[in-house]
C-alpha positions in Angstrom: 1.4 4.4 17.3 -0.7 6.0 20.2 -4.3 5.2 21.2 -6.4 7.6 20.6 -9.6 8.0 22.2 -12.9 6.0 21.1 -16.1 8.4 21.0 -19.1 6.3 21.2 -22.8 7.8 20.8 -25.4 7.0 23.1 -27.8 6.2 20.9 -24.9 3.2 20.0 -24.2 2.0 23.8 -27.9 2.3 24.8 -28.5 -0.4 21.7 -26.1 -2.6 22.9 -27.1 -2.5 26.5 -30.8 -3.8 25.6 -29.6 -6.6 23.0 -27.0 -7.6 26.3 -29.8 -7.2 28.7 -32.4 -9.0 26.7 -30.2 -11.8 26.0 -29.8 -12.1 29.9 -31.6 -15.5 31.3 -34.8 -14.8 32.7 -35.3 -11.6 30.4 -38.5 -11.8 28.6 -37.8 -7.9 26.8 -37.1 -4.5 27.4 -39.6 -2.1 28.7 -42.0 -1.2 30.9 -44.9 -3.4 32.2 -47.5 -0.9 33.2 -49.5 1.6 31.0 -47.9 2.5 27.6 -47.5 6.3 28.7 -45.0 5.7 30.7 -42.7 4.1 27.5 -43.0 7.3 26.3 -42.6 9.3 29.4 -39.0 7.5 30.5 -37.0 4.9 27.6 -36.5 1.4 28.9 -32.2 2.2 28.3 -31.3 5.4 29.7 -27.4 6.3 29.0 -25.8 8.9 30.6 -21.9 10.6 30.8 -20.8 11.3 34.1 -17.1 12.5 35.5 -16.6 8.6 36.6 -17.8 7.2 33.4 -21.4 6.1 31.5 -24.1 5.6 34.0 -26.7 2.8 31.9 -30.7 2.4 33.5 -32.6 -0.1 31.9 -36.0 -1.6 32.2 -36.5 -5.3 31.9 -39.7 -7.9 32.0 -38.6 -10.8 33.9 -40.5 -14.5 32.5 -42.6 -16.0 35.5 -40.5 -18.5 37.5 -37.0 -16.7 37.8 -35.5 -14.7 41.2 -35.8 -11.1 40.5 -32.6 -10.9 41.8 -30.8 -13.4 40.0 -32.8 -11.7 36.8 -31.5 -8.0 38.0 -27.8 -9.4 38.8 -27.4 -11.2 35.6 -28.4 -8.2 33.5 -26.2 -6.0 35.2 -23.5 -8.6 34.2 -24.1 -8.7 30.7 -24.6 -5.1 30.6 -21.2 -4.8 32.4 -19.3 -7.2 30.3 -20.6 -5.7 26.9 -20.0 -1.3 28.1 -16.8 -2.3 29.7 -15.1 -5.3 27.0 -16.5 -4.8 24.1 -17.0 -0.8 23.6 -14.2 0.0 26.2 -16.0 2.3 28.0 -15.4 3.0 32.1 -18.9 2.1 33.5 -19.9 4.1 36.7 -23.2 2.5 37.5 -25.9 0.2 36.3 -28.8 0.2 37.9 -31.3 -2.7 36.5 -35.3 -2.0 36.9 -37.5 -5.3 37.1 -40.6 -3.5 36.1 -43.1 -6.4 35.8 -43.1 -10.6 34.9 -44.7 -11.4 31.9 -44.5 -13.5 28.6 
C-alpha cells in the first residue's frame, strides 16, 4: 500500500495553529491588541503555501508577568509540534506576533 498525499485546507491548519498557540503558557488569546480595524484588516492566523512548505503568522496577547520571548518561543513550539506531528505538514516558517499584554 503506498502513501498518498494528505491535502489539508487552510482554513483547517490555521484552526489548529490558534487552539496550539492559545494553549501556549503565557497566551491570554489570539488577536490583535490595538483598535478593532485592524482584526479585520489582517487575521490573527495567517497560513500560507510556499515551495518549502506552509508559512503560519499568528497574533497572540501575552498575560502580564511572562517574557515576551519565552511567550513568542513557546508558541512557535506548539505551533511547530502540532503543523509538523500531528497534520504532517513540512513547516517553512513561523513567525509569532506579541501584539499587546492583557487579561
Amino acid at each position: 500500500m503506498t502513501d498518498t498525499p494528505l491535502s489539508v485546507a487552510h482554513a483547517v491548519v490555521a484552526r489548529m495553529v490558534r487552539r496550539s498557540a492559545v494553549a501556549a503558557p503565557g497566551v491570554v488569546r489570539i488577536g490583535r491588541g490595538g483598535p478593532s480595524i485592524l482584526a479585520r484588516l489582517e487575521p490573527a492566523v495567517s497560513v500560507r503555501t510556499r515551495a518549502d512548505g506552509i508559512a503560519v503568522r499568528v497574533v497572540v496577547i501575552a498575560r502580564p508577568g511572562h517574557d515576551l520571548r519565552v511567550v513568542a518561543r513557546d508558541v512557535r513550539t506548539a505551533v511547530s509540534a502540532t503543523v509538523e506531528r500531528l497534520l504532517g505538514l513540512d513547516l517553512a516558517d513561523v513567525t509569532v506576533v506579541v501584539d499587546g499584554v492583557g487579561e
